[in-house]
N, C-alpha and C positions, 0 to 999 in steps of 0.2 A: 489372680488365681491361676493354679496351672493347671492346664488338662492334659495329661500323657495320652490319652485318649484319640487325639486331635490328627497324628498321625496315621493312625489303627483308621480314624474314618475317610482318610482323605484314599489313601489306598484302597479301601473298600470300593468305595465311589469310581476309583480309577476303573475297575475291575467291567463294572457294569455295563451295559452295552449303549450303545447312544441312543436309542429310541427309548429307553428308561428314564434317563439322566435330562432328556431332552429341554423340558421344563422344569426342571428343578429350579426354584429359587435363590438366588443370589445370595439375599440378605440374612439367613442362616448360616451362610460360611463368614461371614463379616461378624454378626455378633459373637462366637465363640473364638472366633480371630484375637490374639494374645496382643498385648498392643507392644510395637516395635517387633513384630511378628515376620515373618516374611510369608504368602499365604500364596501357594502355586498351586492355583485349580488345575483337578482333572481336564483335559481336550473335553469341550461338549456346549452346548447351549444353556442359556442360565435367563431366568426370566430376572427384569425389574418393574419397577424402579428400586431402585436399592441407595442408601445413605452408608458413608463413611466416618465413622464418630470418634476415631482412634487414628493414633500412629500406627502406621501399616507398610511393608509394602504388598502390591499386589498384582501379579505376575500370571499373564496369561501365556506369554510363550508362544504368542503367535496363533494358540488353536481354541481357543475361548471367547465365544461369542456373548453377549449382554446385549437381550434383547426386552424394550421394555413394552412390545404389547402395544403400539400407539399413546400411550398414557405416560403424559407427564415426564420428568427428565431421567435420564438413561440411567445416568450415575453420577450422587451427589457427595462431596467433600466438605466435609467438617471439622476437620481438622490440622496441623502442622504435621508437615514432614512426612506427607504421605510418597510414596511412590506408586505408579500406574502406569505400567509395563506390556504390552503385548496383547493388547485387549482390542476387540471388534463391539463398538457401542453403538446398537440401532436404533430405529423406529421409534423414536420419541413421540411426543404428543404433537399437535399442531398449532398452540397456544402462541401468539406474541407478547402477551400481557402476561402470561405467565414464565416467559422468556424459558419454553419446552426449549431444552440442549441434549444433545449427545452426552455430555459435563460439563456440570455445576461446581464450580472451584470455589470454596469460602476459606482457604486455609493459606498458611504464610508456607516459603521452603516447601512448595509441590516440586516436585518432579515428574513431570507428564512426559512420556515417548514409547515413539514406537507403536504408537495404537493405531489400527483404522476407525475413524468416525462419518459415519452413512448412514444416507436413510434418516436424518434426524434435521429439525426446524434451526437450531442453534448449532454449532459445532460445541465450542470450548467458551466460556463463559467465566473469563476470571473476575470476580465479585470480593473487593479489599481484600486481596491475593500479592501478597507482597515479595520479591527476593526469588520467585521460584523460574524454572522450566522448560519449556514448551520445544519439545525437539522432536525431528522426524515420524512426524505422526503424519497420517491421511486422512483428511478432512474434504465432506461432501453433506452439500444440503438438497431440500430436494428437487423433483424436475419439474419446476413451476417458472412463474414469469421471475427474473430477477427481484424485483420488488414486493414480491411472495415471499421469497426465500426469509432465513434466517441469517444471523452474521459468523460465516466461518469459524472467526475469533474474536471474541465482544471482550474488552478489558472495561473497568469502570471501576474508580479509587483504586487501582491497581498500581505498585508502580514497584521498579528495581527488577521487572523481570527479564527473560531472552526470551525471545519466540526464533526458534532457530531452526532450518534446514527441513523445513515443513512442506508437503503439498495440496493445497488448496487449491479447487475447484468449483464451479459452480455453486456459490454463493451468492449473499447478497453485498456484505462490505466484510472486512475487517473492522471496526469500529475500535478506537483507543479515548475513551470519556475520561476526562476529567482525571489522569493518570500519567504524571512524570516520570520524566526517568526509563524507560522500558527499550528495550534495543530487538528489532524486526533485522537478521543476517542469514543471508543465505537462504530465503523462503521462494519459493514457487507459486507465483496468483496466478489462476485467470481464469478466464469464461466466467466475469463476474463482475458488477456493477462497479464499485472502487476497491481495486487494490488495498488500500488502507485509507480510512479516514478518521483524521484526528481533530478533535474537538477539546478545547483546553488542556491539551499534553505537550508542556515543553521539556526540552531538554530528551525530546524524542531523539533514536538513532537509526535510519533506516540505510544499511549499508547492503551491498551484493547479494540484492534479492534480483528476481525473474518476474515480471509484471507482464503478460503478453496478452492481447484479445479482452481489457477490460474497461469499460464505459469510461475511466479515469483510471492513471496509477495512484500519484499520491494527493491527494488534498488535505490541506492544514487549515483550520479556522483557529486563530487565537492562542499559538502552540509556541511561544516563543523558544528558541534556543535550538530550533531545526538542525537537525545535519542528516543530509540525503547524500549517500556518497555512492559510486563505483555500482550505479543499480542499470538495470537495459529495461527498458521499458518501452512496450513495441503494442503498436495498433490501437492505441484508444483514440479511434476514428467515430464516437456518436456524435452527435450535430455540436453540443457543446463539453466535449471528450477534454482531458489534457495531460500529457505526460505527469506533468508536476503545476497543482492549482497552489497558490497561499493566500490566504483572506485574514487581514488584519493580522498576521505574523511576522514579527522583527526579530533580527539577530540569526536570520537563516543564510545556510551555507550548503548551497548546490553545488556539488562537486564530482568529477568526474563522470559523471554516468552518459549514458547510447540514450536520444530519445529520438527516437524514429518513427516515422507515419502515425502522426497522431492529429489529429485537428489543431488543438493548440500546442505545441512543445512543453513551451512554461508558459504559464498564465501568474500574473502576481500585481495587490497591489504596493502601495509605497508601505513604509515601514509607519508606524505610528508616532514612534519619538523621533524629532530631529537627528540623536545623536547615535541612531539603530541604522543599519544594513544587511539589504539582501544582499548577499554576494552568489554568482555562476563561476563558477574556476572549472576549467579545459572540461567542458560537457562535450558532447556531438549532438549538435541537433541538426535532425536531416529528415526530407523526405514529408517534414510536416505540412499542413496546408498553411500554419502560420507557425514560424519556427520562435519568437516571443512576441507574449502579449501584455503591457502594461495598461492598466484602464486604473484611473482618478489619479493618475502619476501628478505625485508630486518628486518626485527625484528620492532618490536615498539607493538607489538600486549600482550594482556593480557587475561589470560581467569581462572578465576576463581571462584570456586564452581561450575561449570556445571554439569550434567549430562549426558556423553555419551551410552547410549545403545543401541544395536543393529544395529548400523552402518556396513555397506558391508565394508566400510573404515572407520575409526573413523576419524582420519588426515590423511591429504594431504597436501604437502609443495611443491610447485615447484617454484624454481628462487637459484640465488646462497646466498650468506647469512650464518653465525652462528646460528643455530636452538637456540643455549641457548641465544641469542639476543631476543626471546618470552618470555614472563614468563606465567609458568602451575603452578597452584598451588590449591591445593583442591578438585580436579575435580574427579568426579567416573568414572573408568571407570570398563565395563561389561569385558574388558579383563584382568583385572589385576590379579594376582596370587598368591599374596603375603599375609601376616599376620596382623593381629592386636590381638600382645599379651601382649600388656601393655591397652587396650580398652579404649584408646584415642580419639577413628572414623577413625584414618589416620592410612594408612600401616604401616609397620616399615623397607620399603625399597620401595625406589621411581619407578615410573612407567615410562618405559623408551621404546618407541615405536621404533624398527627399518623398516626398508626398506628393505627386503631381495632379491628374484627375482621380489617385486613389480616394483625394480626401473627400469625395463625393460623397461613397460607400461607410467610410470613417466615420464622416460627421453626420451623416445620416442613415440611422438604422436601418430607415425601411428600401433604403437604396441597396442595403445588402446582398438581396436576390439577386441582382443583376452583376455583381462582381465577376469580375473576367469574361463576361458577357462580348462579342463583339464591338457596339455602341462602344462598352467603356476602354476597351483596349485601343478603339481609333481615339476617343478623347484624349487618351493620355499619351501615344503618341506625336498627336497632333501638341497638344503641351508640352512634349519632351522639343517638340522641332521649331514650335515658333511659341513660345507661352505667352499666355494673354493675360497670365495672372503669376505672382511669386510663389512658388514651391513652397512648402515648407519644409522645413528641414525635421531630420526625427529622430537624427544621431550623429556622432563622429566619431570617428576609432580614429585618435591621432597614429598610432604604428600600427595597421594591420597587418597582420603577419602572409607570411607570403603560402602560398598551399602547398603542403610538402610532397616532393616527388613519389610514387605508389613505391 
């Protein structure tokens, strides 16, 4: 049905002054909303919660606030091919059982950008949200403990979306559930417990995002088909922090990316099928306490071209296993010792990491407090000058590459 009308009111409305208009409700401009409409509210404040039941777009322009009062979610989608443009979505409920959001997304082909979201438990909530979105929006939860908070951007049966060129702060995760397929490019995290955490979503794609100041960047449980490429990921220094975690994921490909001062750089374990690999191709890990950490290694892991510098530990290998079941190949490392006198770039004798009185600390947990302790830096000294016991060995880079001049 058409309402010629629908113009006549929106103008009206415009005219009004903002102490009038201030609390007016949302969700009367939405029912009389023409569906495949385009609906550009007046500049002013709009109370919710408010649903979306129709194709729409819907356009704040930058000066349209959606505020819902504490109660319950900001603004809810229910349908296909909405658009949601320019909008400021506050003060949600406090709910996590009722997963209270800034936006509740139930629709396929969203187009979400350009909004700020504040002040709210949840940011963006996509819910079997398929194909659509998520650009240049501003997202904040609220000023509570991390573990308070809500998630940024919560996907769940989601999948074929972009979450692109976003800024997110102060959260609690990103969470991606049980949702393939979706590409994280060009996004902004931090001051926030993980970067992104993914939970059964393979074929994930996290390329040249900013991950700075957060408890972990990326963690993967059971997400096979990984590709982390060209991302910087700086400071996830908490006790058990790490640039890049993978737990039971195979077929992943860490490539290119800065991981700098973090407690662990990568942490991963082995792949679960014999015939899967993790592969590292030309990362920078630097500056970390431990710049790789493999734990229940069984081999399957690959890492070549990287750049280790200035790691407190370069590697770390705990679990039982054949270390030469990894392959090193390429990789600079800041400790190596060796020559290049044919000036090829590669040494001309492989670099071969031991374990001397580290494996003290290694093989026993509770020796861990004392790491780089005094005590243990003369043990292993004194190990390195007269050993009383065999090394273990924990790697070899047949060709390490030589460190290129600044």
């Amino acid at each position: 049905m058409k309402l010629p009308c629908l113009p006549l009111l929106v103008a009206w409305f415009a005219t009004l002054p903002l102490s009038l208009s201030a609390a007016q409700p949302l969700q009367p401009w939405l029912d009389v909303a023409a569906p495949g409409s385009v609906l550009k509210l007046p500049p002013g404040i709009y109370s919710g919660p408010a649903v979306i039941n129709k194709t729409l777009t819907l356009d704040g322009d930058g000066q349209v606030v959606v505020d819902a009062g504490g109660k319950g979610t900001v603004l809810t989608v229910r349908a296909d091919r909405v658009t949601l443009r320019g909008l400021t979505l506050k003060n949600s409920g406090d709910s996590h059982d009722a997963l209270d959001s800034g936006l509740m997304a139930e629709g396929n082909e969203l187009l979400i950008e350009n909004n700020v979201i504040e002040d709210v438990l949840f940011g963006i909530s996509l819910h079997r949200s398929n194909n659509g979105v998520v650009r240049g929006n501003r997202i904040r939860s609220r000023h509570a403990d991390p573990a308070d908070r809500g998630d940024g951007l919560r996907l769940w049966y989601s999948s074929g979306n972009r979450i692109e060129g976003n800024d997110i702060a102060h959260i609690r995760d990103i969470t991606v559930t049980n949702a393939p397929r979706n590409r994280f490019v060009g996004n902004h995290v931090r001051d926030s417990r993980r970067a992104i955490n993914l939970l059964f979503a393979p074929r994930t794609l996290i390329e040249g995002n900013l991950f700075e100041r957060n408890a972990t960047g990326v963690i993967a449980l059971n997400s096979d088909g990984l590709v982390v490429r060209g991302n910087r990921i700086r400071h996830a220094m908490e006790a058990s922090g790490a640039g890049v975690a993978l737990k039971e994921t195979a077929a992943a490909l860490v490539q290119g990316n800065e991981i700098v001062h973090c407690a662990h750089g990568i942490m991963a374990d082995s792949p679960m099928h014999p015939l899967n690999r993790i592969v590292f191709v030309d990362n920078v890990v630097a500056h970390n306490v431990t710049g790789v950490y493999f734990y229940g290694a069984k081999g399957g892991h690959m890492a070549i071209g990287n750049s280790f510098l200035n790691n407190l530990w370069p590697v770390i290998i705990i679990g039982d296993g054949d270390p030469m079941n990894d392959v090193w190949w390429g990789n600079t490392w800041d400790g190596y010792e060796g020559f290049d006198r044919d000036g090829d770039g590669f040494g001309d004798q492989p670099y071969e990491l031991y374990a001397w009185a580290d494996r003290i600390w290694m093989e026993t947990p509770a020796a861990r407090f004392f790491r780089n302790s005094p005590v243990l830096e003369l043990l292993d000294f004194l190990e390195r000058l007269a050993p009383f016991a065999a090394p273990t060995l924990i790697l070899r880079d047949p060709a390490p590459r030589m460190r290129r001049s600044p």
